[in-house]
C-alpha positions in Angstrom: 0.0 0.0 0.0 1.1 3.9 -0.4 1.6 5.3 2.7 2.7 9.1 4.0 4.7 10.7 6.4 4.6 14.0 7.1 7.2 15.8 8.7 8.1 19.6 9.3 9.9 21.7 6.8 13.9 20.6 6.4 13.5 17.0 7.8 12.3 15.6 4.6 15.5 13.9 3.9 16.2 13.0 7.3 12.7 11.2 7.0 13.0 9.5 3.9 16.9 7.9 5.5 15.1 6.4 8.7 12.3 4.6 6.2 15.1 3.4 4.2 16.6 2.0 7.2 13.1 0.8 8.2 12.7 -1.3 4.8 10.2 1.0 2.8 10.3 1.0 -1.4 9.8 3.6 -3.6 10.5 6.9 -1.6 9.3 10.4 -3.0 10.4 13.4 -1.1 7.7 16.0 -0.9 7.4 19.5 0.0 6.8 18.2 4.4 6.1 14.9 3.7 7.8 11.5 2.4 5.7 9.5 0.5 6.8 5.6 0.3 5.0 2.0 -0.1 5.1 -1.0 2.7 2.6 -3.9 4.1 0.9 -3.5 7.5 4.1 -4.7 9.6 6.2 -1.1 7.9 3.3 0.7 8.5 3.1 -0.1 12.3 7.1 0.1 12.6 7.0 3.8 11.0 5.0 4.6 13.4 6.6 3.1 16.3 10.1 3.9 15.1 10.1 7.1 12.8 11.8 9.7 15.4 11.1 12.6 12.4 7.4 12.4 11.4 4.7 14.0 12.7 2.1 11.5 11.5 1.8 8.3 8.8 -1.1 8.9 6.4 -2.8 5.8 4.4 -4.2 7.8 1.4 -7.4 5.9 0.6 -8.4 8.2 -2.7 -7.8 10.5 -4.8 -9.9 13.1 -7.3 -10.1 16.0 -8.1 -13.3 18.6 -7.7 -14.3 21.5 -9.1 -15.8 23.4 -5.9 -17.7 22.5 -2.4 -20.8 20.9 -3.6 -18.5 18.4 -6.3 -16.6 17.6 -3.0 -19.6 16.7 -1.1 -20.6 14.9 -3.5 -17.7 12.6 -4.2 -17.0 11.9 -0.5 -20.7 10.9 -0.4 -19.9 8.3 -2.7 -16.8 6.5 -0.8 -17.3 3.3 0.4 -17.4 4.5 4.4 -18.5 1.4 6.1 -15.5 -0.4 4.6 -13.2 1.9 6.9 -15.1 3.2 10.0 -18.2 1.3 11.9 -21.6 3.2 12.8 -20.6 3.4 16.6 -17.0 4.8 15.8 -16.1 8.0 16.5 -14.6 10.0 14.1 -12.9 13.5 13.4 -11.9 15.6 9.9 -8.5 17.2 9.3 -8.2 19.2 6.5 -5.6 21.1 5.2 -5.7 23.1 1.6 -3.2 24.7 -0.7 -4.9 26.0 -3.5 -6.9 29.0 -4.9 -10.2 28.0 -5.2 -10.2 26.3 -1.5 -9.0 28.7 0.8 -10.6 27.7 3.8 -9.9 24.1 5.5 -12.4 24.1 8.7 -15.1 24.8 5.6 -13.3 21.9 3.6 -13.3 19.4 7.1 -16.9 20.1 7.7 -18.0 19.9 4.2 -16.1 16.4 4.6 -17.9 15.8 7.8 -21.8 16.6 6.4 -21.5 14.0 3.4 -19.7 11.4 6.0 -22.8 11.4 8.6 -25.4 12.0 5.4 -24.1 8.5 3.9 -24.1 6.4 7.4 -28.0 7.8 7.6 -28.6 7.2 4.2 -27.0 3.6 5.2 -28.2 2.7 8.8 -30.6 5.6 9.2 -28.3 7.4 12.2 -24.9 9.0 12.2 -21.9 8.5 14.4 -20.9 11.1 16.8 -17.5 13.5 16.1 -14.6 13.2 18.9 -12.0 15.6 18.4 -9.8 14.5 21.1 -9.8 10.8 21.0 -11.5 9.6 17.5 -11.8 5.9 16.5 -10.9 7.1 13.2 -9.0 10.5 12.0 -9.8 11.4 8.6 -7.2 13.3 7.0 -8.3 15.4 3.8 -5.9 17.3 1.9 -6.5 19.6 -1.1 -3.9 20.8 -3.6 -5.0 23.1 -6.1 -8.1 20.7 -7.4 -6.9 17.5 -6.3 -7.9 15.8 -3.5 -6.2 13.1 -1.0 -8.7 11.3 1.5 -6.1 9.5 4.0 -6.7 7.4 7.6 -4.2 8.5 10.1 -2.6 5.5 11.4 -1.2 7.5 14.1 -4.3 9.5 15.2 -2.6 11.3 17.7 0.9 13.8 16.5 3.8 12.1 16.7 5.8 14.5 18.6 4.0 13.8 21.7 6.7 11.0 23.0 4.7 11.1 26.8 8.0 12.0 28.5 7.3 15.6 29.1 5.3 15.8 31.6 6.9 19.2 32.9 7.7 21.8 30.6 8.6 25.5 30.5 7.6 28.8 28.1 8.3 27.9 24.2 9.5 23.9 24.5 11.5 22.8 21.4 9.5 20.2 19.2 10.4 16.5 19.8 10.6 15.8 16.3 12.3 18.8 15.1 15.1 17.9 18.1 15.2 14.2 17.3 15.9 16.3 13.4 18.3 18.3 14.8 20.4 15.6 16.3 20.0 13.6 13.3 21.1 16.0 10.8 23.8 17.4 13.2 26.0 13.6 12.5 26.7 13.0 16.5 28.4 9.7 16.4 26.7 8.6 19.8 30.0 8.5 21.1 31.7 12.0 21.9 29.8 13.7 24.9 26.6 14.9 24.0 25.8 18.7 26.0 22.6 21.1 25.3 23.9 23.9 28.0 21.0 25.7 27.3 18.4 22.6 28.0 15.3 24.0 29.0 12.9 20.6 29.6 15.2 18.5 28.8 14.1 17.5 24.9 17.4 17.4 23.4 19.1 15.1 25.9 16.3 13.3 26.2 16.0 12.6 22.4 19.9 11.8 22.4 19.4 9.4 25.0 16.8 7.2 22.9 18.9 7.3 19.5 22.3 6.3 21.5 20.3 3.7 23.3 18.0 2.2 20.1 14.9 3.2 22.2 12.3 3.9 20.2 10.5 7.3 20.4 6.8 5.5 21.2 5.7 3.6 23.9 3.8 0.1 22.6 0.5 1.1 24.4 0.2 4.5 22.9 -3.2 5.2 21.6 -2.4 4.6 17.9 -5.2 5.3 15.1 -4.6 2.2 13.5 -5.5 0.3 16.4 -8.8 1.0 16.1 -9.0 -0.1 12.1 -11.1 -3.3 11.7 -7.4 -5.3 10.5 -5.3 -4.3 13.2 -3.2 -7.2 13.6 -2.2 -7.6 17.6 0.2 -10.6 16.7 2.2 -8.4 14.5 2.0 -5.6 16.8 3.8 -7.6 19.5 6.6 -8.5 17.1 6.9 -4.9 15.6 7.2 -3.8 19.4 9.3 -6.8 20.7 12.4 -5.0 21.6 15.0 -4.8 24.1 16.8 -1.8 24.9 20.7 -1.8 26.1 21.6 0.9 28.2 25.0 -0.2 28.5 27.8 1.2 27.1 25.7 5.2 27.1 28.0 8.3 25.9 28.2 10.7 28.5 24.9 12.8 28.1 24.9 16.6 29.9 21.6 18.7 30.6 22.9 22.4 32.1 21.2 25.4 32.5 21.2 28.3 34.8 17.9 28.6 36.3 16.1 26.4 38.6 12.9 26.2 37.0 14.4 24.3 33.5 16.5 22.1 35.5 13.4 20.9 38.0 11.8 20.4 34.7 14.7 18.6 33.1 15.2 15.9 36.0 11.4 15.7 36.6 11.0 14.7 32.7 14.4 12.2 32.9 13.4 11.1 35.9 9.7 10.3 35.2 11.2 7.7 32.8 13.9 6.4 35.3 16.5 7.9 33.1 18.8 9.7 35.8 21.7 7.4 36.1 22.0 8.5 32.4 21.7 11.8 32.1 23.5 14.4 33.8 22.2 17.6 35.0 23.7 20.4 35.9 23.4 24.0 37.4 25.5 25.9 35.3 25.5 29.2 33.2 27.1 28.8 29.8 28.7 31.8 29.7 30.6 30.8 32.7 32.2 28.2 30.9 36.0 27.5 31.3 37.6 25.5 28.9 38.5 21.8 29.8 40.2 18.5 27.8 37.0 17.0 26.8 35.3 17.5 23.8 31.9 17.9 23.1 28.8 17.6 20.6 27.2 20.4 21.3 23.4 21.2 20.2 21.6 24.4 21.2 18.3 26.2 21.3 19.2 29.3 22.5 15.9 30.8 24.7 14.4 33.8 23.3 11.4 35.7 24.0 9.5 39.3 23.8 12.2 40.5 26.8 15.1 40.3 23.6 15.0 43.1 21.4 17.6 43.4 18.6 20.4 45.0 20.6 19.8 42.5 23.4 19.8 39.9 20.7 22.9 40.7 18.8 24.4 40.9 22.2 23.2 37.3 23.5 24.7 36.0 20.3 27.8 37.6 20.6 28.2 35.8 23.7 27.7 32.7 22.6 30.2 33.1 20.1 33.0 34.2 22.7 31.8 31.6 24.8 32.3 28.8 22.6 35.7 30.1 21.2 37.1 30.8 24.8 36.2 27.4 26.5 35.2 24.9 24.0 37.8 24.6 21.7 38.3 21.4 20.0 34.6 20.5 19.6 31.5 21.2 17.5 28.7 23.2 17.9 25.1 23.1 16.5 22.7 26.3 16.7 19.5 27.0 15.8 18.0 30.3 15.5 15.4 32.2 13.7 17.4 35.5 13.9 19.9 36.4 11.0 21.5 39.1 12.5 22.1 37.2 15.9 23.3 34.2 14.0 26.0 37.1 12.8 26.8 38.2 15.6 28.5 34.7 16.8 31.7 35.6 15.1 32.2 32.5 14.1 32.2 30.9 10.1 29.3 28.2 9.8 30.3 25.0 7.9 26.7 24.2 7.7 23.7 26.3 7.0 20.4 23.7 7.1 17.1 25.9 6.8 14.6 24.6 9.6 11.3 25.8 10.7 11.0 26.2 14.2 7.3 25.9 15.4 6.0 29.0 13.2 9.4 30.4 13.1 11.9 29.9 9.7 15.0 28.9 11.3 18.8 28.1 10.5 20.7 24.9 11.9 24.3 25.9 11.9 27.3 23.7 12.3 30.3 25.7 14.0 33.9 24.3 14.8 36.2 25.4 16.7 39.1 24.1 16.1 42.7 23.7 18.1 45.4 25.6 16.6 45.6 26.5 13.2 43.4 25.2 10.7 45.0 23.5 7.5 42.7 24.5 4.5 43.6 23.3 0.7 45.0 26.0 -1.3 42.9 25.8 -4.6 45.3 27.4 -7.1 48.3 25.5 -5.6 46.8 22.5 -3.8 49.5 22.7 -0.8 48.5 23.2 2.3 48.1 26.9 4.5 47.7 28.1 7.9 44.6 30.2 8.5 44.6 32.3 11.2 41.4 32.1 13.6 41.1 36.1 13.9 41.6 36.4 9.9 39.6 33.5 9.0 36.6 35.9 11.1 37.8 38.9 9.7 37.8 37.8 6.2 34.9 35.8 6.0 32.5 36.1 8.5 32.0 39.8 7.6 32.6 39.8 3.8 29.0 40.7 2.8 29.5 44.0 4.4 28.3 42.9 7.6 30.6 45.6 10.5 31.2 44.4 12.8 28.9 46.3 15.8 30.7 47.5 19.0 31.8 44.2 21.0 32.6 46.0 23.9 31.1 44.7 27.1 31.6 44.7 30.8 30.7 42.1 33.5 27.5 44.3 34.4 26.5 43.5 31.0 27.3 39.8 30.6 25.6 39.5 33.9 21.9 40.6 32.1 22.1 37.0 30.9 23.2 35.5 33.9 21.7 36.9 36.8 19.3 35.3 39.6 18.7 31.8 39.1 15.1 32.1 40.2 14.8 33.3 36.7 13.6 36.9 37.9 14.7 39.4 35.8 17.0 42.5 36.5 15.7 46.3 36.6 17.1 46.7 33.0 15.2 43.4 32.1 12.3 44.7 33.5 12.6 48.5 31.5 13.2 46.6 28.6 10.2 44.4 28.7 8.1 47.2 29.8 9.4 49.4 27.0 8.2 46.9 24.3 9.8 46.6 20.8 8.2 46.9 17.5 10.0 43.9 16.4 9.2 42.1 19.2 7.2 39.4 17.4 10.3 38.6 15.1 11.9 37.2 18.1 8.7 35.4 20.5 9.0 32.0 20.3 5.5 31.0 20.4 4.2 27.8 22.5 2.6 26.4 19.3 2.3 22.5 19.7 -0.8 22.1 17.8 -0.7 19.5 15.0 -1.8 22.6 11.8 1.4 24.1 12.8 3.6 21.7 11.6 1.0 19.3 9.0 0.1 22.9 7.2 1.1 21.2 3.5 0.0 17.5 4.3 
């Protein structure tokens, strides 16, 4: 059978490499989604394995309609008894990209009215809607004038793993983390540290791709459970595994305030995960340099308190930061501000273009090497010494960016350090009751809901 998974923007190869891994034929890589073919035992294994997808789609049929009244009639005419029984519940997702259908709560209860009108028409009564917990999840998706009726095998998103049960302001996506890590090549070997952890995602996701874990839990609430063929045998093979937490990299969680560490250990320690995780009260900018090396991902916090001065300054000191005390290892950020992502002062090797919740982001790779770096000479093919300073001053600001006034003293670097309670400073406090007109550039918005990330599928 064809079956889709959806993912969010950027992760689309990242998707289609775990389905190959997984066994699937035929992969197309669409604009959010990877579409791919499989039997019933890959369609419950991308679901209990995919770390990157959002949801797996079983398209059922396709047409295409010329406006509302065509659409109700054609889903009148599917065969809805051979996918759903009269005491089911059921709920309509619908998502549109095209100029004639502009609207998809219209287009999912459109859907819905010729649905209950057939089971009348059949049995003489409907079955009831349930948003929250459905029997079945009808998933309709309209592009331009052709339409894709799908089951959601999944039913409920994907990213919900059930391990965050405490969380703080603007949590990162447990897909787009599990991306993150993916794309970012750790070799589940050198030490793993998010020093800016918040709940705990990123270590937590780490923890389940060095261990083999799989993201889902075996009794999750899975649409396809629910489907008249779900096969339980096959179920318990799919989900027969046994995880080895022997042999763990050494995984840090650090962050300054209490509140995202009590989250952090609450989370890891929910799932009985504390002897391999390690957290930590520590502010990054602190940092002194040591002999280990580190894989380092981060999500740097952001909110409406950060307007652009404060930003470019938050980003300078990351920069500083990692140059001054983490020599010798790598570092992943991801940001949805350009200008900060200047202001690091350091050359990405990697640009990878993400979308953050509702936020277009960039993934950057940064490396800071020991030394001097030994770089190719094109013209001559022998090798040269690059200074660190020139390589900055030759690169990192050769599309005119200045460099802005990196003066600072410890009152400053303190703004982004200070009480651990998390309350803010007088100046914090002027700022945020100052406002910004760009404020909205910069608020990471708590935006979990499934449209925010299924928009094209």
């Amino acid at each position: 059978m064809k079956i889709t998974a959806v993912t969010i923007k950027g992760l689309e190869e990242v998707l289609a490499q775990e389905l190959i891994d997984l066994g699937a034929k035929d992969i197309e890589i669409m604009h959010r989604a990877v579409g791919f073919h499989g039997d019933q035992e890959l369609l419950y294994k991308a679901n209990f394995w995919l770390r990157t997808a959002i949801r797996v789609l079983v398209p059922v049929h396709v047409f295409t309609v010329k406006d509302e009244e065509d659409l109700y009639d054609k889903v009148f005419d599917l065969p809805w008894d051979d996918y759903m029984d009269i005491d089911q519940t059921f709920s309509i997702d619908a998502v549109v990209s095209s100029h004639q259908f502009t609207h998809s709560k219209y287009i999912a209860l459109k859907t819905k009215d010729a649905l209950v009108d057939k089971w009348r028409k059949l049995e003489g009564r409907r079955p009831d809607v349930n948003t929250l917990t459905p029997d079945v999840k009808v998933h309709v998706r309209i592009y331009n004038s052709e339409v894709t009726i799908s089951l959601d095998s999944s039913s409920d998103s994907l990213h919900r793993r059930g391990y965050r049960t405490h969380s703080v302001p603007a949590p990162i996506n447990e897909v787009l983390a599990a991306g993150m890590i993916l794309l970012s090549g750790w070799d589940k070997k050198t030490t793993f540290l998010d020093p800016m952890c918040g709940s705990g995602t990123l270590v937590m996701e780490a923890l389940t791709l060095a261990a083999g874990r799989p993201p889902q839990d075996k009794d999750r609430r899975f649409g396809f459970k629910q489907w008249r063929d779900f096969d339980n045998d096959l179920w318990d093979k799919v989900t027969d595994v046994e995880v080895d937490y022997s042999n763990l990299p050494k995984i840090i969680a650090r962050d300054k305030g209490l509140r995202p560490l009590k989250a952090t250990e609450m989370n890891i320690g929910h799932l009985g995960w504390l002897d391999y995780i390690t957290v930590e009260k520590s502010d990054f900018f602190k940092s002194q340099q040591s002999d280990e090396k580190f894989h380092i991902v981060i999500n740097p916090p952001y909110d409406e308190r950060l307007r652009e001065r404060d930003i470019v300054q938050f980003y300078q000191f990351i920069g500083d930061t990692l140059k001054s005390a983490y020599t010798g290892s790598e570092a992943w950020i991801i940001a949805g501000n350009e200008e900060g992502l200047k202001s690091i002062g350091l050359r990405a090797s990697r640009r990878i273009s993400l979308m953050n919740g509702p936020i277009p982001s960039k993934f950057c790779k940064f490396e800071m090497y020991e030394g001097t770096r030994k770089i190719k000479d094109k013209t001559t093919g022998s090798d040269k010494g690059q200074d660190k300073g020139s390589r900055r001053n030759d690169r990192d600001y050769d599309k005119g960016y200045k460099e802005k006034d990196r003066s600072r003293d410890k009152s400053s670097r303190d703004n982004y350090s200070n009480n651990d309670t998390g309350n803010n400073s007088d100046k914090s406090k002027k700022s945020r009751n100052e406002g910004s007109s760009d404020k909205s550039r910069y608020k990471r918005k708590e935006d979990n809901s499934d449209s925010a990330f299924d928009r094209p599928w």
